[in-house]
N, C-alpha and C positions, 0 to 999 in steps of 0.2 A: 444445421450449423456444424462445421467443423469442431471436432474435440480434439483436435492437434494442440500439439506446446501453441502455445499462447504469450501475445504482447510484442510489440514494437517500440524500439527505443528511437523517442524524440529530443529536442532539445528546444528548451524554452527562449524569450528573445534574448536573453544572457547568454545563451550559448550552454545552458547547463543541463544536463541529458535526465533522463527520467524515462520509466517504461509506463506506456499505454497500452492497455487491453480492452479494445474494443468492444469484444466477446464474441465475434464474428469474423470469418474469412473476409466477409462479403464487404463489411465496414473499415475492415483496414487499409480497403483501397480507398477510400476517401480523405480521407489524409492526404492523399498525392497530388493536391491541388481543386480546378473546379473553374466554371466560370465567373464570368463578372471579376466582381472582388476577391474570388481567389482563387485568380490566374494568378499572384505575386506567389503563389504560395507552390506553382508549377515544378512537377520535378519529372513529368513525363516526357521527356523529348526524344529520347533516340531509343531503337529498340533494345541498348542494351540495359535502359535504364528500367523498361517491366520486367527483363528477368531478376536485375540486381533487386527489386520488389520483391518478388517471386518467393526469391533467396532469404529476405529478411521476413518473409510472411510465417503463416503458422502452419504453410504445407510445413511435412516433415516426412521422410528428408528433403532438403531444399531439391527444388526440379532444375532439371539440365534442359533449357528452354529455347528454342529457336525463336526470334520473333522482327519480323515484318514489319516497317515502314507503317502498312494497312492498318495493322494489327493495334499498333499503337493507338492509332489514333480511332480507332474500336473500345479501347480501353480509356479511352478519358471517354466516352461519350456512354459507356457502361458507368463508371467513375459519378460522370457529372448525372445520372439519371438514379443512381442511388443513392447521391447526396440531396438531391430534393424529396427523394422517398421518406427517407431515414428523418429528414428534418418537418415532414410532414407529420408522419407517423409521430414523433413527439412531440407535436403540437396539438395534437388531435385532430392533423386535418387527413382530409380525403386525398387518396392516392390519385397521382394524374395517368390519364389512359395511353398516355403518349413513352412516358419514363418505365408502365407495367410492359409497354410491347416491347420496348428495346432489350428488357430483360430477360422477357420470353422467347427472344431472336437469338438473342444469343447463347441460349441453354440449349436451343434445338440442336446444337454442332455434338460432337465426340466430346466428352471430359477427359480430365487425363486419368490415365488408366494403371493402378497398382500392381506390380507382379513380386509374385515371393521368391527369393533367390538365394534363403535357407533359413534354418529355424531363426524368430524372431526379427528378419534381416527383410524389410522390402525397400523398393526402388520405384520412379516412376518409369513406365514404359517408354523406349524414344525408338523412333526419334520423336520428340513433345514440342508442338509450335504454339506460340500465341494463345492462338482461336481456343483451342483446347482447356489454355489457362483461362481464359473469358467463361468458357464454356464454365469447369468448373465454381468460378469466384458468382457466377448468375444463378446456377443449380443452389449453392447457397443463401445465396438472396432469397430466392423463393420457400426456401426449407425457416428462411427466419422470417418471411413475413407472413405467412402463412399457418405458422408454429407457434406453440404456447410460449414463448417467450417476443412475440409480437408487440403486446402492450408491455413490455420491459424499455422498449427504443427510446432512449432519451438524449438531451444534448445537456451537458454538463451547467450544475446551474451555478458558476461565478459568471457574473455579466458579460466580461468579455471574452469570453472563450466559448468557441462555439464545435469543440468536437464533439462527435455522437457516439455513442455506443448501447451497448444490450446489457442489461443488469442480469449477470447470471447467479449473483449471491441467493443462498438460500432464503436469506432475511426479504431480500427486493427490498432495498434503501439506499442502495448504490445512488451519489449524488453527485460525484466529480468525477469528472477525466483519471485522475490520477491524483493517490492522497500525496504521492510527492509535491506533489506542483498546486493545485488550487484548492487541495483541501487541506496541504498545511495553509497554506495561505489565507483561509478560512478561519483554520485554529487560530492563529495567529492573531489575527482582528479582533474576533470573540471572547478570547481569554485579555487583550487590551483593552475591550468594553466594559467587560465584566470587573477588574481590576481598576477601573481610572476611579476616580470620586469627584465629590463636586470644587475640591479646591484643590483638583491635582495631583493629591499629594496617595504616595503607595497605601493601600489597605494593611489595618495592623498585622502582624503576625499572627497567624493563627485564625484570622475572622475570614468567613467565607464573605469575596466582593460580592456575591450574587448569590439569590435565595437556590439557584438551583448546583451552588458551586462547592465543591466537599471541601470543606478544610484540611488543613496540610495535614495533618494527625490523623485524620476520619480512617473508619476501619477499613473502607474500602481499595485507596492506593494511598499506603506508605512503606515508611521502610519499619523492622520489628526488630527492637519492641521499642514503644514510644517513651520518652523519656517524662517521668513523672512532673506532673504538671498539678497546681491546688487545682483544687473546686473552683466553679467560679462562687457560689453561696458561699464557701468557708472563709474566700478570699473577702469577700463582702463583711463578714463576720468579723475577721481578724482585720480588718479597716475603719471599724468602727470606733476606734478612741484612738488616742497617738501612741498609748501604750501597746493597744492591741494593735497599732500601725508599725509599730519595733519589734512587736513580738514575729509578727508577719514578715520582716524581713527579716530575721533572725534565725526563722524558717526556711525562708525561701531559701538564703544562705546558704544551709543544713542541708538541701535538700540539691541544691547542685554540684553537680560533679566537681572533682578538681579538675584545673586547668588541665591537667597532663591528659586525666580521663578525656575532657573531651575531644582535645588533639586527636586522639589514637582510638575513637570511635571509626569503626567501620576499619580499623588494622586487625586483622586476624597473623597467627602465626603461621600457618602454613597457604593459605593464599594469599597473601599479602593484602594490599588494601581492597577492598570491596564494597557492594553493594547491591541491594535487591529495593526489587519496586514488584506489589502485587495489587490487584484488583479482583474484585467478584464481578464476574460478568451475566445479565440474562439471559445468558444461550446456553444448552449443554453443553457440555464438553467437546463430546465431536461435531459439533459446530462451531464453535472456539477452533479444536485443532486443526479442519480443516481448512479454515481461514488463515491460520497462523501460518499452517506449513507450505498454504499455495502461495504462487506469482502475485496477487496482490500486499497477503498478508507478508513474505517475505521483503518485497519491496517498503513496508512501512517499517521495519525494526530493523532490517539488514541494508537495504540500500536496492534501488531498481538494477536490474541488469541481471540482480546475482540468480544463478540455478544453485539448489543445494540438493545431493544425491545422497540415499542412504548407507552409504558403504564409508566405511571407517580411513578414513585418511585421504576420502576425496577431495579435492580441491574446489573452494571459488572466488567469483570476481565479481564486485561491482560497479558499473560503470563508473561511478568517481574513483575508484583503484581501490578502495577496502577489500583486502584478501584475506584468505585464510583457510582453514579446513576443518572437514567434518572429524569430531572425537566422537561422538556417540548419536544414534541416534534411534527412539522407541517411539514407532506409530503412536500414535493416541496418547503420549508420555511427554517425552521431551527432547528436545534437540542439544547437543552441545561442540562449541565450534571454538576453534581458535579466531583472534582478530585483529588483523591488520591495519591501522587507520591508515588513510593516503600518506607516503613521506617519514611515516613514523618506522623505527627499525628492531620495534619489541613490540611482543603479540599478546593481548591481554585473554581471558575467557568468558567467553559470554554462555549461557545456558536459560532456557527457553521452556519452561515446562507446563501443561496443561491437567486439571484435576478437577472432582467431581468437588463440590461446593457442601454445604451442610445441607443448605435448600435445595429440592427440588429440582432438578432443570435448569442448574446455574452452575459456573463452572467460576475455577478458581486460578487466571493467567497472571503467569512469576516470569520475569525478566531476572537477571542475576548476572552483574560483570564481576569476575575478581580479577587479582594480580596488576590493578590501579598503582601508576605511579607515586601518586601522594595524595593529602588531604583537598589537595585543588582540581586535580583531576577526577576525583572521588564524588565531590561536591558538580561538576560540571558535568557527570555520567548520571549523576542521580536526575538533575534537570531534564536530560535527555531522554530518558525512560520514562519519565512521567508524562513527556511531551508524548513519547510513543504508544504509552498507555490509551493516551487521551485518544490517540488516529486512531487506535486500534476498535475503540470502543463507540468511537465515531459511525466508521464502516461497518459494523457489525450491525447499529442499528439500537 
């Protein structure tokens, strides 16, 4: 399989864009439509539409590609023989003998061919036709179905969506297309399962709706430090007479902030408004960071589209327009970036840090935005990390 930059950016039937990483050269051509039922889905028609593929594939650098009338239509019939492979193979069914020869006819030709044209710097060799491209997208096939990550080939399990891809996460628990698209979509449901009751009505504060669901406070994601709360025993205790029922609120009273405090909860003086959201996660650390810092894990906290490079004041973009740039950034540490929401014309800081846990083999991931407009904004970023928390730890497994 190809280890080139990775992922293709799609767009769901709203029209709303999202990157998928297939984890394969081979499987990114599938997407390009297919037969029967998806021929609607057709985008191979003229030859200049396999280079513009070509172009958006995970060759890197993109190939400068001649291609033929012929050639095309070589490539949907490559296309259509890998999409019944791919859809077999995660089914656990048997490979058909017909779909293996077209893929082994088409490996036999020249692949395209690398040449170095100075330090660091390569190109694909041209003149590069078609066949060539065929050549290599088949050579791939064969390296993925033949290769330990064979039994990885799956098709995304929300019902209606039926793209394939290869689990290449360390964990192998990858379960969706894409956690932008049908694995929030997932969350989503699940956390409204978990939350409904039987007459309706919101879950109290603070009770977890679901035996497996942390409460807002719980050590594992909130914000620090938690605001003092009775016992639930003492509270029992101090309710036990109407005296000891005034005495209780009399407490409780005592015991919370003033107004003003808590307005100006999460205002610091020199970063202005803020907030963090952490979690213990059971993976080490460098398994944590390098989920966080790759193409999936970036796509689940920062937005699909975006590339983030280590160099201090690089720029990026993600396809809904969130921009902004790199301020710091420590392998195995933590990332820290400006950010730009679409539309919006002041840039807040978000920081992204990974650490060893107390336990064993468990790592400790801190999301952190400051320089929050106010206490609404504040209060809306905090939801939003906890939601991201939640993919995060989703995908990891």
């Amino acid at each position: 399989m190809s280890e080139m930059a990775r992922g293709l950016i799609l767009h769901s039937p709203q029209g709303v864009p999202y990157r998928f990483d297939p984890g394969a050269l081979c499987l990114e051509l599938v997407p390009t439509g297919g037969p029967g039922e998806w021929a609607r889905y057709e985008v191979l028609h003229h030859p200049a539409d396999l280079a513009v593929w070509a172009a958006r594939s995970r060759l890197r650098p993109a190939p400068e590609i001649d291609v033929t009338p012929d050639e095309v239509v070589e490539a949907k019939r490559l296309r259509d023989a890998l999409l019944r492979m791919a859809t077999h193979q995660a089914h656990g069914q048997p490979l058909e003998a017909a779909d293996l020869d077209v893929v082994n006819e088409l490996a036999l030709a020249p692949p395209l061919v690398p040449r170095l044209v100075g330090a660091s710097d390569r190109r694909w060799a041209r003149p590069a036709t078609g066949r060539q491209l065929l050549s290599t997208v088949a050579r791939d096939a064969i390296e993925l179905f033949s290769g330990p990550y064979a039994h990885r080939i799956r098709q995304c399990a929300t019902d209606n969506c039926y793209l394939l891809f290869v689990d290449t996460s360390r964990p192998g628990r990858r379960r969706w297309c894409s956690m932008q698209r049908c694995g929030n979509v997932h969350k989503v449901k699940a956390l409204r399962a978990r939350q409904a009751t039987p007459d309706d009505r919101p879950a109290e504060p603070g009770a977890a709706a679901h035996p497996d669901e942390p409460r807002a406070q719980g050590p594992s994601a909130r914000e620090a430090p938690p605001e003092p709360q009775p016992t639930t025993q003492a509270h029992r205790q101090r309710a036990a007479t109407p005296a000891a029922s005034a005495a209780s609120r009399h407490t409780a009273e005592a015991e919370q902030p003033p107004a003003d405090a808590q307005q100006s909860r999460g205002l610091t003086r020199d970063a202005g408004w803020e907030v963090g959201v952490s979690k213990t996660l059971p993976h080490p650390p460098s398994v944590v960071w390098d989920f966080i810092s790759g193409d999936e894990g970036i796509a689940i906290w920062l937005g699909p589209g975006a590339e983030l490079h280590q160099e201090k004041g690089a720029p990026y973009e993600a396809a809904d327009g969130t921009s902004g740039e790199v301020r710091g950034y420590r392998p195995g540490d933590r990332i820290r970036l400006t950010h730009r929401a679409p539309g919006s014309t002041r840039d807040t800081t978000i920081q992204v840090a990974v650490s060893r846990a107390r336990a064993e083999g468990k790592a400790v991931l801190r999301f952190h935005q400051e320089r929050l407009s106010d206490a609404t904004e504040r209060a809306h970023r905090r939801e939003h990390w906890k939601e991201v928390m939640a993919h995060v730890a989703d995908a990891l497994g």
